[in-house]
CHARMM internal coordinates of N, CA and C (Angstrom, degrees):
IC EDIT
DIST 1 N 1 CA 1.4599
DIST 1 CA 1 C 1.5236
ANGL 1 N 1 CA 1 C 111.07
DIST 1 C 2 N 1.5563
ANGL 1 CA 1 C 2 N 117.41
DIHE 1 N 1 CA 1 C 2 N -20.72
DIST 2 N 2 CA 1.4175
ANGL 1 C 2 N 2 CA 107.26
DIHE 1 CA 1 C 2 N 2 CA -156.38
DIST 2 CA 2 C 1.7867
ANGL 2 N 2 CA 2 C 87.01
DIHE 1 C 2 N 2 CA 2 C -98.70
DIST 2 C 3 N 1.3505
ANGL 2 CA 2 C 3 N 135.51
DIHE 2 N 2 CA 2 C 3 N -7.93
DIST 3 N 3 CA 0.9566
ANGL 2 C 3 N 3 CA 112.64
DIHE 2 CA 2 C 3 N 3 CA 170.76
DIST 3 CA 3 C 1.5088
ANGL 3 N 3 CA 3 C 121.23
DIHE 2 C 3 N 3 CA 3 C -89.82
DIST 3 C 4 N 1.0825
ANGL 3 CA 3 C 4 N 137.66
DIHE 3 N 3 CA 3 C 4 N 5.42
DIST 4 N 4 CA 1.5106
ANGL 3 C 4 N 4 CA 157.89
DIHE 3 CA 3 C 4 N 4 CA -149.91
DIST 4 CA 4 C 1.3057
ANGL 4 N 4 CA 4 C 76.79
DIHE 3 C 4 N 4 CA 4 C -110.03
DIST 4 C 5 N 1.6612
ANGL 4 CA 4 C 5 N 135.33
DIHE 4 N 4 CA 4 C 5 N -48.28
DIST 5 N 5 CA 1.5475
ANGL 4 C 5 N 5 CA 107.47
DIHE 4 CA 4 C 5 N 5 CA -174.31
DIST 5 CA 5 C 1.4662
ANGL 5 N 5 CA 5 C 127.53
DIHE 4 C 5 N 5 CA 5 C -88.67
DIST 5 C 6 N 1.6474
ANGL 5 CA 5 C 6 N 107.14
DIHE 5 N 5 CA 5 C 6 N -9.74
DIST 6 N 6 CA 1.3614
ANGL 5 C 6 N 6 CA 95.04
DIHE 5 CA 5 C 6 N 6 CA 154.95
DIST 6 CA 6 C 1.3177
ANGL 6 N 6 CA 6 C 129.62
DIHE 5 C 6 N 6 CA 6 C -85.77
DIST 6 C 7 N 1.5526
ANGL 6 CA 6 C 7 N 125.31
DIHE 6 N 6 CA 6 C 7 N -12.60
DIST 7 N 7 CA 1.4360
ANGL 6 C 7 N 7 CA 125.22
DIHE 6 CA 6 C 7 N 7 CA 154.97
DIST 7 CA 7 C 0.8914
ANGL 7 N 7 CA 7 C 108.59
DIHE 6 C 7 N 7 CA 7 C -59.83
DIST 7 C 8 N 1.5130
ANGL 7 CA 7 C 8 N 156.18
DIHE 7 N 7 CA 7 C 8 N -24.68
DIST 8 N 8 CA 1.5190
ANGL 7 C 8 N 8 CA 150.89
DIHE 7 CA 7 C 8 N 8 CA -159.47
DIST 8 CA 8 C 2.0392
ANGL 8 N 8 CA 8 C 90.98
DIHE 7 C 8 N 8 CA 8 C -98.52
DIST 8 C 9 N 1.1028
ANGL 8 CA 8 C 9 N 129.03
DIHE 8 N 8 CA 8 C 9 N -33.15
DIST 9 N 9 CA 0.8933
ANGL 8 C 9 N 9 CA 124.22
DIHE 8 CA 8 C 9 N 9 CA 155.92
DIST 9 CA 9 C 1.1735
ANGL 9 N 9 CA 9 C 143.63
DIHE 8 C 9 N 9 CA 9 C -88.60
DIST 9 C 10 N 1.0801
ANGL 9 CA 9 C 10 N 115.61
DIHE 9 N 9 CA 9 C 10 N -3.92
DIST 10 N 10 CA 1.6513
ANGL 9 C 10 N 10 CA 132.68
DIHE 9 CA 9 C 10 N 10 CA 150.42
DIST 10 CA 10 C 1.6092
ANGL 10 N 10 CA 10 C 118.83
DIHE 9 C 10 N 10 CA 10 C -69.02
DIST 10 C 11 N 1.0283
ANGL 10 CA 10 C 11 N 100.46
DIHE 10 N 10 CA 10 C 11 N -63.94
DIST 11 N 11 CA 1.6624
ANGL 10 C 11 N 11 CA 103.28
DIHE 10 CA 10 C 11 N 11 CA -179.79
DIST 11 CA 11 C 1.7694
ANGL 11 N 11 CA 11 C 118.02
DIHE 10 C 11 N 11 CA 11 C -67.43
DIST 11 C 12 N 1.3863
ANGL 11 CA 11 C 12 N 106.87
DIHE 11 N 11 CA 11 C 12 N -14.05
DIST 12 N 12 CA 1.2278
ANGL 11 C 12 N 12 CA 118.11
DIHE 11 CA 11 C 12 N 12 CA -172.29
DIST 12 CA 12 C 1.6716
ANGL 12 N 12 CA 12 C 92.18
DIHE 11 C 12 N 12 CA 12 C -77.84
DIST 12 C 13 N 1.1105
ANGL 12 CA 12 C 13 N 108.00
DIHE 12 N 12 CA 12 C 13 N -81.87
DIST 13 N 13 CA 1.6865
ANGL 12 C 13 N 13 CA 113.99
DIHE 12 CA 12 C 13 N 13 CA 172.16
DIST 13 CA 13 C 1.4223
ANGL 13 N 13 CA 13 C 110.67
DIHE 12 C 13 N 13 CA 13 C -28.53
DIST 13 C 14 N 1.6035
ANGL 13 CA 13 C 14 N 120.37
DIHE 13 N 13 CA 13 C 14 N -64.26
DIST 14 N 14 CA 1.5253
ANGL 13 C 14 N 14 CA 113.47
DIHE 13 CA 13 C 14 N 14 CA 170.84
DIST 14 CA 14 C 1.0865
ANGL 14 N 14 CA 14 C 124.81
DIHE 13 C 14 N 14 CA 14 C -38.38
DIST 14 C 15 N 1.6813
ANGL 14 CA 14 C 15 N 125.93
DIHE 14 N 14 CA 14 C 15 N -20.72
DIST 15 N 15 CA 1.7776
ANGL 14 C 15 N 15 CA 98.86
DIHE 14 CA 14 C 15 N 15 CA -147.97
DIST 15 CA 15 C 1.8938
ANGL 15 N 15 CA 15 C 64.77
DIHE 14 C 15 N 15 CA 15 C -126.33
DIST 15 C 16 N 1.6290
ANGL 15 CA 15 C 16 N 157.08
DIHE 15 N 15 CA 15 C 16 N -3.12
DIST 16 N 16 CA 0.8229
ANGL 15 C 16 N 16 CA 149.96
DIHE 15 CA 15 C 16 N 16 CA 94.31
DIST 16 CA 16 C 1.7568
ANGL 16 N 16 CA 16 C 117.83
DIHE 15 C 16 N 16 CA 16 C 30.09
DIST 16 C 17 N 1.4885
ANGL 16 CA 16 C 17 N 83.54
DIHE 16 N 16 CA 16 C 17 N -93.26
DIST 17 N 17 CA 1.8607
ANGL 16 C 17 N 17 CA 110.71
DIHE 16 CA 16 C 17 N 17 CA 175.16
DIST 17 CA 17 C 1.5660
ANGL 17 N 17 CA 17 C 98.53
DIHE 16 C 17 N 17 CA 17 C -41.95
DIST 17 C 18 N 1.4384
ANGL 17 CA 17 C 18 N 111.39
DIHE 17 N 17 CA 17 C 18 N -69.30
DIST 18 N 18 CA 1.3213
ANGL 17 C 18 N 18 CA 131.22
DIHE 17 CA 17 C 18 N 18 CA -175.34
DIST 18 CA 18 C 1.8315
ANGL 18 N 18 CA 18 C 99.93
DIHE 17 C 18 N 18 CA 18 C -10.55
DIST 18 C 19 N 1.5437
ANGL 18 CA 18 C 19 N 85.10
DIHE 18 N 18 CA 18 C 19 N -79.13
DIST 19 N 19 CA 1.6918
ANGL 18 C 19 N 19 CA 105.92
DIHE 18 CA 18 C 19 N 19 CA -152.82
DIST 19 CA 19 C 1.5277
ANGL 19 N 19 CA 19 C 112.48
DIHE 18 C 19 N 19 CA 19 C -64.46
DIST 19 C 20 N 1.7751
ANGL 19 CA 19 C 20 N 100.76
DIHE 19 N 19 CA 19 C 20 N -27.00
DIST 20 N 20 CA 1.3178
ANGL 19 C 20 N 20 CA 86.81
DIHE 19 CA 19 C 20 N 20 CA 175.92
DIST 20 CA 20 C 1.8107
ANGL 20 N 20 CA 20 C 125.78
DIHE 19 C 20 N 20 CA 20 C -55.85
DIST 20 C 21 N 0.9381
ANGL 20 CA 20 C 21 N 100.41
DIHE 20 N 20 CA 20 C 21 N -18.56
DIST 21 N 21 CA 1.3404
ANGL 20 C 21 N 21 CA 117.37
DIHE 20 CA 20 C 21 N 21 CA -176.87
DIST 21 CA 21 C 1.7626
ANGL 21 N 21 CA 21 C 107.22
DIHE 20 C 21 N 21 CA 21 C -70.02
DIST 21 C 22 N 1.2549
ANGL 21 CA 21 C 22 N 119.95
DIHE 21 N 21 CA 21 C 22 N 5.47
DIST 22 N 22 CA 1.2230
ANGL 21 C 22 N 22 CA 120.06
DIHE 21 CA 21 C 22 N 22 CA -175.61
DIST 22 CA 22 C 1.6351
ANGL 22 N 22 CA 22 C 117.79
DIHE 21 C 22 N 22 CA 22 C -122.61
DIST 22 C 23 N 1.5287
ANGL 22 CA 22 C 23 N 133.83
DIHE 22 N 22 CA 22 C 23 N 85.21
DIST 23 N 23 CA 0.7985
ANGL 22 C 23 N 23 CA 86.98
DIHE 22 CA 22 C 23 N 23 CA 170.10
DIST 23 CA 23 C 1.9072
ANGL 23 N 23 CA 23 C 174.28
DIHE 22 C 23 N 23 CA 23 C -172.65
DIST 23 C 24 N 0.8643
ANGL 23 CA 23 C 24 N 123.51
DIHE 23 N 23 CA 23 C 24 N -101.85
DIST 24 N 24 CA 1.7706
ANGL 23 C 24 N 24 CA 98.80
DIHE 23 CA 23 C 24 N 24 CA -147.97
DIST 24 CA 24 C 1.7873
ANGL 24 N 24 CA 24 C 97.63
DIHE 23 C 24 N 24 CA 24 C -125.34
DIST 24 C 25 N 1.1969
ANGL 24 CA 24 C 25 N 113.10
DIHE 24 N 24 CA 24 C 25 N 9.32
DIST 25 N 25 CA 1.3214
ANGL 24 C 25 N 25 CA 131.14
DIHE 24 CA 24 C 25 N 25 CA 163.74
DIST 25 CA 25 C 1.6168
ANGL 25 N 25 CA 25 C 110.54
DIHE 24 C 25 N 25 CA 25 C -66.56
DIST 25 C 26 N 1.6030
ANGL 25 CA 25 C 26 N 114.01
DIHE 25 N 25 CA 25 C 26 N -26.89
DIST 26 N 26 CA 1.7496
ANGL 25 C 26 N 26 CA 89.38
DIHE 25 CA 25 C 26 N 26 CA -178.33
DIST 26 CA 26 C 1.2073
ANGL 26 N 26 CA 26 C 106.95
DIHE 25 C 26 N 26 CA 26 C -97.02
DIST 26 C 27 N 1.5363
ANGL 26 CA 26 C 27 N 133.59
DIHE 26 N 26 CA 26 C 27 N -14.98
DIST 27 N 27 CA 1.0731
ANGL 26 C 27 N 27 CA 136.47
DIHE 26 CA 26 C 27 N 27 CA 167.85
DIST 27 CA 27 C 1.7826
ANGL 27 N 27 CA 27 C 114.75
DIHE 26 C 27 N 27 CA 27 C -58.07
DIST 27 C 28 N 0.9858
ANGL 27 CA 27 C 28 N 124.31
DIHE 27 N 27 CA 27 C 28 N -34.32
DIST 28 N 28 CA 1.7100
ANGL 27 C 28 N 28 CA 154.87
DIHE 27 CA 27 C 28 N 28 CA 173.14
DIST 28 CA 28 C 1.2044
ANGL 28 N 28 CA 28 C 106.93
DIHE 27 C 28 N 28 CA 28 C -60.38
DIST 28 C 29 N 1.2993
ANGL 28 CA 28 C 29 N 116.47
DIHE 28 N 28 CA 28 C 29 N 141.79
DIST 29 N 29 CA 1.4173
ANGL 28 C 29 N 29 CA 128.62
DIHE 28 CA 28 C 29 N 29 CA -167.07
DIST 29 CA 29 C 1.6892
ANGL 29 N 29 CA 29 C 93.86
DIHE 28 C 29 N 29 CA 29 C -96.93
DIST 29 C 30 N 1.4303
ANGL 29 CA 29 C 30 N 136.35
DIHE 29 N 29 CA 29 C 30 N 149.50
DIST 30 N 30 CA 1.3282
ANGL 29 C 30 N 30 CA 149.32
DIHE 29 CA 29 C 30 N 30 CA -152.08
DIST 30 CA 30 C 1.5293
ANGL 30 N 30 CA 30 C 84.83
DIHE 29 C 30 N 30 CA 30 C -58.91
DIST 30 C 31 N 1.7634
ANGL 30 CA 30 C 31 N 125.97
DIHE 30 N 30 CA 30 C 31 N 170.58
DIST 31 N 31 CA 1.1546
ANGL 30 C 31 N 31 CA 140.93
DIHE 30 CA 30 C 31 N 31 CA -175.16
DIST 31 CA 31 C 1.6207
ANGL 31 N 31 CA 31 C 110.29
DIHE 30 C 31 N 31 CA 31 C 1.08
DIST 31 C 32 N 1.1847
ANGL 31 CA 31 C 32 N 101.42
DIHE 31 N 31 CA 31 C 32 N 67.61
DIST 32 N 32 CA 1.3203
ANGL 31 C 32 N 32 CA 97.21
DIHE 31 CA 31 C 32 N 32 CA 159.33
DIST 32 CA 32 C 1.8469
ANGL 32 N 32 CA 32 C 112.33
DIHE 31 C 32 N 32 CA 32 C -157.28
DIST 32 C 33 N 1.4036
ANGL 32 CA 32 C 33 N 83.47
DIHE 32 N 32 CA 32 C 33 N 94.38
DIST 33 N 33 CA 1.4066
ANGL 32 C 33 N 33 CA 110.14
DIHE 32 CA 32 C 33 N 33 CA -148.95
DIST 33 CA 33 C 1.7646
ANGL 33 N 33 CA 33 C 102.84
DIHE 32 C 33 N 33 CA 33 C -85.20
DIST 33 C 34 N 1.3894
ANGL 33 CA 33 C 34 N 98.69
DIHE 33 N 33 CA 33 C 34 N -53.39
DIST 34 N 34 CA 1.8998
ANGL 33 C 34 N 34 CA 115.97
DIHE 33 CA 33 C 34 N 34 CA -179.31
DIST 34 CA 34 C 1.5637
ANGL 34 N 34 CA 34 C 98.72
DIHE 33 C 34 N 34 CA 34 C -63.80
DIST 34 C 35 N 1.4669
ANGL 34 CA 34 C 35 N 121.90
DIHE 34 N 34 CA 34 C 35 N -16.02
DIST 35 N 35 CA 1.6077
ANGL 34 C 35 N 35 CA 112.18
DIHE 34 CA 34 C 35 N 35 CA 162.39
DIST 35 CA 35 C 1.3364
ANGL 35 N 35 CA 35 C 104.83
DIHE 34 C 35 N 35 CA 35 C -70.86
DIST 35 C 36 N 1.1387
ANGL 35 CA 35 C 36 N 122.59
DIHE 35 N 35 CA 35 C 36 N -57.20
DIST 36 N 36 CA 1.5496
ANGL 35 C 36 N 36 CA 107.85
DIHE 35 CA 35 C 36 N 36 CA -171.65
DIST 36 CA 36 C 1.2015
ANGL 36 N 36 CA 36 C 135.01
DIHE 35 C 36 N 36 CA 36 C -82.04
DIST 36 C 37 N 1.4454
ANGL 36 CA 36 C 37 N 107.50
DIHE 36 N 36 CA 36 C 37 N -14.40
DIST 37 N 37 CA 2.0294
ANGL 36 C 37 N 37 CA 102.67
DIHE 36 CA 36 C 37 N 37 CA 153.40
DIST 37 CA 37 C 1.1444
ANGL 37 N 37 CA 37 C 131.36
DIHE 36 C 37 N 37 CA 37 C -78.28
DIST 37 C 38 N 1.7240
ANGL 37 CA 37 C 38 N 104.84
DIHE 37 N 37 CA 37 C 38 N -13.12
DIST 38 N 38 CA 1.4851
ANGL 37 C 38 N 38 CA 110.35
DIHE 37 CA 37 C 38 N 38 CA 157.23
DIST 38 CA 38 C 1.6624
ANGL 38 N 38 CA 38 C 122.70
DIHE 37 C 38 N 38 CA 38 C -66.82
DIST 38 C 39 N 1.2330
ANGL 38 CA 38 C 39 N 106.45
DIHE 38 N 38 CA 38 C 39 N -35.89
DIST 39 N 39 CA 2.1400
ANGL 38 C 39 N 39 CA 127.00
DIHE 38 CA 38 C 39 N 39 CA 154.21
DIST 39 CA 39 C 1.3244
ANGL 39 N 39 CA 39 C 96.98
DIHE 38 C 39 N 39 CA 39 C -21.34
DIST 39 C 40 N 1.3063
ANGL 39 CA 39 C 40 N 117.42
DIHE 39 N 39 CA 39 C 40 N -64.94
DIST 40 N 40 CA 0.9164
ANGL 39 C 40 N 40 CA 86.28
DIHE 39 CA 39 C 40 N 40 CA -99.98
DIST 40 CA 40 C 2.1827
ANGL 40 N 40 CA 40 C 76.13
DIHE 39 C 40 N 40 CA 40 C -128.59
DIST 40 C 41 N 0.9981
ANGL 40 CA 40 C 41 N 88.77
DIHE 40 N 40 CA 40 C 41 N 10.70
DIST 41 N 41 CA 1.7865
ANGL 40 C 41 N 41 CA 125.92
DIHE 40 CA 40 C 41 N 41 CA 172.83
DIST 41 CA 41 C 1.6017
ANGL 41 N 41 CA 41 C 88.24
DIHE 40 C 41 N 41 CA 41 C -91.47
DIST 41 C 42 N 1.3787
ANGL 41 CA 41 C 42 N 147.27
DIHE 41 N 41 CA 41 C 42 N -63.15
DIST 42 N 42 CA 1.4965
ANGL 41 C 42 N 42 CA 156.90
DIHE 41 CA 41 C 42 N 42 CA -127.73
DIST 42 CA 42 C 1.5032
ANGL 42 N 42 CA 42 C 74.31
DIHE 41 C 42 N 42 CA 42 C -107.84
DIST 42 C 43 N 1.7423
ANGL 42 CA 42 C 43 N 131.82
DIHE 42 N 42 CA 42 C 43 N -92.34
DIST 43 N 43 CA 1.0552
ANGL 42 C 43 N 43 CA 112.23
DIHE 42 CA 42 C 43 N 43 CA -158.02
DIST 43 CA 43 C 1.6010
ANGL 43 N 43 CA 43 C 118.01
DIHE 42 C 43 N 43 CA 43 C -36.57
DIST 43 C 44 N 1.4155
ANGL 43 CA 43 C 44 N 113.10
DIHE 43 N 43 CA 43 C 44 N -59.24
DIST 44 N 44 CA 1.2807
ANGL 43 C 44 N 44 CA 115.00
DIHE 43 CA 43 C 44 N 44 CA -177.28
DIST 44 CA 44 C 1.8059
ANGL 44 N 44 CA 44 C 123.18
DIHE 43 C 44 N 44 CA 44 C -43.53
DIST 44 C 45 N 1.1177
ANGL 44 CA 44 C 45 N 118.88
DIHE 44 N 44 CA 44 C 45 N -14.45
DIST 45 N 45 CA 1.5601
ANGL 44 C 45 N 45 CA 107.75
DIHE 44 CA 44 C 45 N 45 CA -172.25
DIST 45 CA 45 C 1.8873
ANGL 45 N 45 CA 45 C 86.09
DIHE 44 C 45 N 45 CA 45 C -103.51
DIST 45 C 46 N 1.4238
ANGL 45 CA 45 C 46 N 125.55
DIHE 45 N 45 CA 45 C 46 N -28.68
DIST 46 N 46 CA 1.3996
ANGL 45 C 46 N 46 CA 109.04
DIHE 45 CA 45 C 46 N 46 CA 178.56
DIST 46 CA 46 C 1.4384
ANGL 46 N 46 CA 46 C 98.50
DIHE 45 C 46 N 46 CA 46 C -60.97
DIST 46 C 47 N 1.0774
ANGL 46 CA 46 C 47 N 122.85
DIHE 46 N 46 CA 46 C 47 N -74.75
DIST 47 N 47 CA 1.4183
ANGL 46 C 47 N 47 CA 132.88
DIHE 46 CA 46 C 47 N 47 CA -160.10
DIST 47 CA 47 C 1.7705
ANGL 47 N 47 CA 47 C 98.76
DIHE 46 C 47 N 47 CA 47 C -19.65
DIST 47 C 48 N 1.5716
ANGL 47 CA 47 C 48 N 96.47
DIHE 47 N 47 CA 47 C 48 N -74.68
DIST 48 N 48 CA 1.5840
ANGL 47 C 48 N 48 CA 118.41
DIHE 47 CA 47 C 48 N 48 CA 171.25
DIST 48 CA 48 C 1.3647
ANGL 48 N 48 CA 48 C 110.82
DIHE 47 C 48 N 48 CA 48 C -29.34
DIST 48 C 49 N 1.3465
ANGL 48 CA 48 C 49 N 147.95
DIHE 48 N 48 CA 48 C 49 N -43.96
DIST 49 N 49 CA 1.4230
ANGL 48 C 49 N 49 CA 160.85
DIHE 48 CA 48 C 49 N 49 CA 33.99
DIST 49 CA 49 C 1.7217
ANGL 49 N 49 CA 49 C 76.59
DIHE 48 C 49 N 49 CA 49 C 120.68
DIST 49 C 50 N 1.9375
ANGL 49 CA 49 C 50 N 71.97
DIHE 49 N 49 CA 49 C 50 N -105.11
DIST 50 N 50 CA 1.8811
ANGL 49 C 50 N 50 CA 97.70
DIHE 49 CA 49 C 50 N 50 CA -162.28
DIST 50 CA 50 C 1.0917
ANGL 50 N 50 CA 50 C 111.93
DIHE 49 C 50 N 50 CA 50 C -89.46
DIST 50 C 51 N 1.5070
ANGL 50 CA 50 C 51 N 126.77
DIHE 50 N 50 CA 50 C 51 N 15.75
DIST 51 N 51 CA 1.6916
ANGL 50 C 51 N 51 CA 138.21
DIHE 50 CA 50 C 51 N 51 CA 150.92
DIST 51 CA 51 C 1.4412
ANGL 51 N 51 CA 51 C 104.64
DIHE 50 C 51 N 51 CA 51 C -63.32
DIST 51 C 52 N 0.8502
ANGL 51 CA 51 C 52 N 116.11
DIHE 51 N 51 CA 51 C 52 N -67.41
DIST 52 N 52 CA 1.3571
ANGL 51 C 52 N 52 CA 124.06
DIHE 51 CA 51 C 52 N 52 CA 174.41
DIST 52 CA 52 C 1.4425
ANGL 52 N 52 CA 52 C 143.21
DIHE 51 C 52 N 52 CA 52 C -68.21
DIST 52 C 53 N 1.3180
ANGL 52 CA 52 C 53 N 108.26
DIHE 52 N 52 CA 52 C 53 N 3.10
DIST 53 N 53 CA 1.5097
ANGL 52 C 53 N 53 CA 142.92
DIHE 52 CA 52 C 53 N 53 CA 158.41
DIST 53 CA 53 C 1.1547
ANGL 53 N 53 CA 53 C 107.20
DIHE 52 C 53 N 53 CA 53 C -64.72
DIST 53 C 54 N 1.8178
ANGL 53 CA 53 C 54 N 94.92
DIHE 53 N 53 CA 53 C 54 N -73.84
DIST 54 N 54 CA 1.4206
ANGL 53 C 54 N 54 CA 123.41
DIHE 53 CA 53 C 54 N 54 CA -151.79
DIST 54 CA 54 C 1.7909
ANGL 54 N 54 CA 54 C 94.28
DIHE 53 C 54 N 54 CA 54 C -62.07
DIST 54 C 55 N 1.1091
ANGL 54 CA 54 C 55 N 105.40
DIHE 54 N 54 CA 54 C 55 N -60.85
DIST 55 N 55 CA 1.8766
ANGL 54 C 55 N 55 CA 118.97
DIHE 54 CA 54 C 55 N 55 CA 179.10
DIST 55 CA 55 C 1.7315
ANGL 55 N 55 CA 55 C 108.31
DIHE 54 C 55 N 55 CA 55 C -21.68
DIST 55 C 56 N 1.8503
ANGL 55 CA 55 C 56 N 89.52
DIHE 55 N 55 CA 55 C 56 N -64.31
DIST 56 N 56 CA 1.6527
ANGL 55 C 56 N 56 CA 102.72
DIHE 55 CA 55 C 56 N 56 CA -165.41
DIST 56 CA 56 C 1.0925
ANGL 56 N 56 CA 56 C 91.37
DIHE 55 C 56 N 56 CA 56 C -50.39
DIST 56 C 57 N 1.7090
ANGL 56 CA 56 C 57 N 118.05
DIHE 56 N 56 CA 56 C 57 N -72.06
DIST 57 N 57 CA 1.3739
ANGL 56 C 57 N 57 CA 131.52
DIHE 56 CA 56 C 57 N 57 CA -170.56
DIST 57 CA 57 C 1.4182
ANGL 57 N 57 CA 57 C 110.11
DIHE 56 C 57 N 57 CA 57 C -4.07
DIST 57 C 58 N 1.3635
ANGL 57 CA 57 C 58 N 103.49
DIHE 57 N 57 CA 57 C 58 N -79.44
DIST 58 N 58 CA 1.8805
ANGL 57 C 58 N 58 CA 121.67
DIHE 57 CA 57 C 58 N 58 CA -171.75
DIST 58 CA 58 C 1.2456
ANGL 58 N 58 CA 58 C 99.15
DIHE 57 C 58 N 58 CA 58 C -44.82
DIST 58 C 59 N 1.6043
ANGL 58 CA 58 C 59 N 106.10
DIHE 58 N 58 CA 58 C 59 N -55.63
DIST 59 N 59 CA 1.4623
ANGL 58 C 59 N 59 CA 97.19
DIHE 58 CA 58 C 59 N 59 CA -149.96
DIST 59 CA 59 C 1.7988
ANGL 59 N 59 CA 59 C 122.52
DIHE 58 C 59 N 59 CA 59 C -71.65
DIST 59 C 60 N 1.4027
ANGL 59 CA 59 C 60 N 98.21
DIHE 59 N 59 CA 59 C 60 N -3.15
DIST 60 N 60 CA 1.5773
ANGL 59 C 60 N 60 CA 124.29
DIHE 59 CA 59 C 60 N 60 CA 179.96
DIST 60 CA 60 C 1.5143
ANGL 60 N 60 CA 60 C 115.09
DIHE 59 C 60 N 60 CA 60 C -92.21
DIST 60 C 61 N 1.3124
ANGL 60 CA 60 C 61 N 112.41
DIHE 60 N 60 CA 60 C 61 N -35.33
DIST 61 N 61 CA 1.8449
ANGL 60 C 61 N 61 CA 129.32
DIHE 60 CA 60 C 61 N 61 CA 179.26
DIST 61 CA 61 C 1.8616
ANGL 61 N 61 CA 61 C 86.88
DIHE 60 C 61 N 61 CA 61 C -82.15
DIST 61 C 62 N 1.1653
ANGL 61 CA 61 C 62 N 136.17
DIHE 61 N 61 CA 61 C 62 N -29.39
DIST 62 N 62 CA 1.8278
ANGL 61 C 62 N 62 CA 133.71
DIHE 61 CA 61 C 62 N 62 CA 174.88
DIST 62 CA 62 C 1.0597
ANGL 62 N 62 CA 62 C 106.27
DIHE 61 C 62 N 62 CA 62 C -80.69
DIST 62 C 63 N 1.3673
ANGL 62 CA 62 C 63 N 141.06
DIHE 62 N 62 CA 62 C 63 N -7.22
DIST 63 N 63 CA 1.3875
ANGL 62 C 63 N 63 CA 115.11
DIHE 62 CA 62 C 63 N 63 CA -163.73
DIST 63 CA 63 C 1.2003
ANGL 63 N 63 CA 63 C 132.58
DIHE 62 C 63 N 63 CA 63 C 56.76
DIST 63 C 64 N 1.7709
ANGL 63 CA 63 C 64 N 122.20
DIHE 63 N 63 CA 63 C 64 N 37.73
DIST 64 N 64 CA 1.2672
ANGL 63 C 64 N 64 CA 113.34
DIHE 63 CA 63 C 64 N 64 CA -164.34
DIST 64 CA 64 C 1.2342
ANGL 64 N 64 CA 64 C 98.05
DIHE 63 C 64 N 64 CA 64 C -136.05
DIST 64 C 65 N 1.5718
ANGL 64 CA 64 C 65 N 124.92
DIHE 64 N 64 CA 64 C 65 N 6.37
DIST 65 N 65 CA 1.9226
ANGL 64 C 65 N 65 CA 115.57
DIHE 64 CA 64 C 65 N 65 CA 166.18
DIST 65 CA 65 C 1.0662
ANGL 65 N 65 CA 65 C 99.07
DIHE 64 C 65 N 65 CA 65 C -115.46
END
COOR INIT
IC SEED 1 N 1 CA 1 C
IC BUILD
C-alpha cells in the first residue's frame, strides 16, 4: 500500500509537468485564468489517477512488487 502512494505522487506531479506544457488558455474564455489552473490541477490528479492504477495494475498481473 505504501508504495501506491508514492506512485500516486509521482504520476500526479508527472502528468502535472506534462500539461503544463499545454496550453489551455485558448480553449478558456478571456481572463479567466484561476479556471484553467484549476484544469488543469483536476486533469492532472485524474491522469495521476489511472497512471497509477494502470502501473500497479501491470506491475501486480507481472509478478514484480
Amino acid at each position: 500500500m505504501n508504495s501506491k502512494v508514492y506512485l500516486y505522487v509521482f504520476f500526479v506531479m508527472l502528468s502535472a509537468y506534462a500539461l503544463s506544457g499545454v496550453n489551455f488558455d485558448k480553449w478558456m474564455k478571456k481572463n479567466k485564468i484561476w479556471e484553467s489552473r484549476i484544469l488543469v490541477m483536476i486533469l492532472s490528479f485524474a491522469l495521476g489517477y489511472l497512471l497509477t492504477n494502470f502501473i500497479y495494475d501491470f506491475l501486480e498481473v507481472c509478478k514484480l512488487f
